[in-house]
N, C-alpha and C positions, 0 to 999 in steps of 0.2 A: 376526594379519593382516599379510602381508607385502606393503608397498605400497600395498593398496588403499585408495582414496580414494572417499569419501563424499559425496553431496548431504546438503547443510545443510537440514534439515526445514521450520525457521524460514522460509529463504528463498524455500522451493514456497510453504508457505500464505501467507507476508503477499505473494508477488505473484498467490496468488489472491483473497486480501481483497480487494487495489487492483483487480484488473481486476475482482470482482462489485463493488466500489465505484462504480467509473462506471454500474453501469447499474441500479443501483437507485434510485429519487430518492427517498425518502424518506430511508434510512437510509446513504444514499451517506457522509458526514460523518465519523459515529462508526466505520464500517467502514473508510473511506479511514485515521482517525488511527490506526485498530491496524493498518493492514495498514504503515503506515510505521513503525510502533514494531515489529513486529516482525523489518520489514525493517533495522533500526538493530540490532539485538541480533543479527541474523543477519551483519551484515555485520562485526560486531567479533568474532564468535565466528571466524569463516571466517578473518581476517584473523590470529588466534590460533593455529588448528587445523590450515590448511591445507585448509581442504575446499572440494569442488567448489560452484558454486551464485553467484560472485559476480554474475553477471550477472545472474542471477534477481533476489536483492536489490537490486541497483541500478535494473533497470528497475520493481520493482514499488514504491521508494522513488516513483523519478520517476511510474509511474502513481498511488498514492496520492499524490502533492501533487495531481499534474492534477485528481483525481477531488474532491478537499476544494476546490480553487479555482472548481472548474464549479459543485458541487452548493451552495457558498457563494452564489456569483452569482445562481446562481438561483434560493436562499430571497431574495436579497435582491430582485432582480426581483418575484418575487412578494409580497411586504410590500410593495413600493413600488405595486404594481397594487392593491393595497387600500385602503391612504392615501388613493387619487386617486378612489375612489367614492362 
């Protein structure tokens, strides 16, 4: 292979974890924390390898926190609407 540079595989799936992370509210959480661990393991491999994709891992990092900070809030919201009945 002369030249050719690659998308980092790591970095498509963990920013599609993060972005189905935001829109499923049950399993938002546990899918938001792999899609940012995947997105860390993609973005040290890239940073290694040279490969194409860092944007990917960086915005699907930032989506996976958003996605774990929302879907926190509002398990926490709702336990707190419980408490008060």
């Amino acid at each position: 292979m002369s030249g050719e540079r690659t998308y980092n595989v790591k970095a498509i799936i963990g920013f599609c974890f993060s972005l189905i992370a935001l829109f499923i509210p049950i399993f938002g959480v546990p899918i938001g924390i792999g899609g940012i661990t995947l997105t860390r393991i993609a973005i040290a491999e890239i940073d290694q390898s040279h490969q194409q994709g860092i944007g990917l891992a960086k915005t699907g990092f930032f989506l996976g926190v958003a996605a774990v900070i929302v879907h926190t809030g509002l398990l926490i919201a709702g336990l707190m609407s419980i408490w008060t009945l």
